[in-house]
C-alpha positions in Angstrom: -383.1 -80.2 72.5 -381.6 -83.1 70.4 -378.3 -84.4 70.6 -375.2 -83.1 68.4 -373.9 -85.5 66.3 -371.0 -85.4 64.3 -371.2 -85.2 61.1 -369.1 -86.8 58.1 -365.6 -84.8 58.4 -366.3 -83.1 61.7 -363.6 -82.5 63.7 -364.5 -83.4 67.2 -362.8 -82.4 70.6 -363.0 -85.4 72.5 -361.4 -83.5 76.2 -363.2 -83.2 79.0 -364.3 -79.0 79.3 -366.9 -76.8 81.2 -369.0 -77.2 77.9 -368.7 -80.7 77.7 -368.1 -82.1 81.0 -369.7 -85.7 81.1 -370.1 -88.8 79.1 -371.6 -87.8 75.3 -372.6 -89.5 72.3 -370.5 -88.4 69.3 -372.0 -90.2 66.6 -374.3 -92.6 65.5 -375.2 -94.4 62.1 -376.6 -97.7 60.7 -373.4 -99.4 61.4 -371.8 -97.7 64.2 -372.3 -95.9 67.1 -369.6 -93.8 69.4 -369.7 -92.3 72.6 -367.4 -90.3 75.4 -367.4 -91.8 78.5 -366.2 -90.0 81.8 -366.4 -91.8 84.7 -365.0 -90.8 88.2 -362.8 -92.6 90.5 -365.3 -95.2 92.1 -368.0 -95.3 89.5 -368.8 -98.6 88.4 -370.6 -99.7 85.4 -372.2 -103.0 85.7 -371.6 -106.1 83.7 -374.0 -106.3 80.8 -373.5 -107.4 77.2 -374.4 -106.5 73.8 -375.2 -108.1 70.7 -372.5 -106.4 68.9 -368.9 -105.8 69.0 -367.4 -103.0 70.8 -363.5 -101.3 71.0 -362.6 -99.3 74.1 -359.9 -97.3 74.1 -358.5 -95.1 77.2 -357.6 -92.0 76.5 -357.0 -91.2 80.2 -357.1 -92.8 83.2 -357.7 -96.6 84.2 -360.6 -98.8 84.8 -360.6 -102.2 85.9 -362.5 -104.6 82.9 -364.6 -107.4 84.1 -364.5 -109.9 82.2 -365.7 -113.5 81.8 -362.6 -115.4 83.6 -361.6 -112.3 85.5 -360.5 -108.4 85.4 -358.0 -106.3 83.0 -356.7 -103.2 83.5 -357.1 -100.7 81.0 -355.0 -97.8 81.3 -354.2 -94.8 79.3 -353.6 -94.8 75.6 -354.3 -98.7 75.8 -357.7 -100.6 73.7 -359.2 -103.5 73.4 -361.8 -105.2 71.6 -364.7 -107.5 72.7 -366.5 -110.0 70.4 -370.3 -109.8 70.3 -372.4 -110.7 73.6 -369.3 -111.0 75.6 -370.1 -110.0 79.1 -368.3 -106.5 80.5 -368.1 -103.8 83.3 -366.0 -101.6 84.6 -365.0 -99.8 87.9 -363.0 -96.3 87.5 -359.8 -96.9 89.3 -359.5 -93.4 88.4 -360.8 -90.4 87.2 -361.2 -91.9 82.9 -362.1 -91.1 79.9 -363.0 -93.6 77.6 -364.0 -93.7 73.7 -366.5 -96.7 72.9 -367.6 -97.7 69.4 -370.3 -100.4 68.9 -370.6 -101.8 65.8 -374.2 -102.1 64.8 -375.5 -105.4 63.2 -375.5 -105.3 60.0 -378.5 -106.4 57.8 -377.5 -109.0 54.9 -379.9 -109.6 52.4 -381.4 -113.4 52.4 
């Protein structure tokens, strides 16, 4: 079965439910991409980059951010944004949810 993805002026219910207990991908275009992620206390996302730019905002919880030079904390209602190929993990400190957008590359013309 294929993914649901929201479509332009869908309202989407970000909270964790029965229905939608675990990390999702909300929606995804040729610029942008966004996804729900719920991680439990402990779980630990290794550091990896991306060629694009990213904003992750907490809408509960906290994880610990490694980043080059050392960690943040990023708890509830708090964001951040990270420049293209900069490295990243994170370790739940608690049970999160988090909303990540990458921004895709977009192609100029030459």
């Amino acid at each position: 079965m294929a993914l649901h993805h929201a479509s332009s002026g869908e309202v989407i219910d970000l909270a964790v439910s029965s229905d939608q207990p675990g990390t999702r991908a909300i929606v995804k275009t040729d610029k942008f991409e966004t996804i729900r992620l719920v991680l439990r206390q402990g779980d630990t996302i290794p550091a990896h980059r991306l060629a694009s730019q990213i904003t992750l905002h907490c809408l509960k919880g906290s994880v610990a951010v490694q980043i080059a030079g050392g960690t943040l904390m990023l708890d509830t209602d708090q964001w951040v944004f990270f420049d293209e190929d900069a490295v990243h993990g994170f370790d739940a400190t608690t049970d999160a949810v988090l909303l990540m957008t990458i921004m895709l590359p977009i192609d100029t013309p030459t």
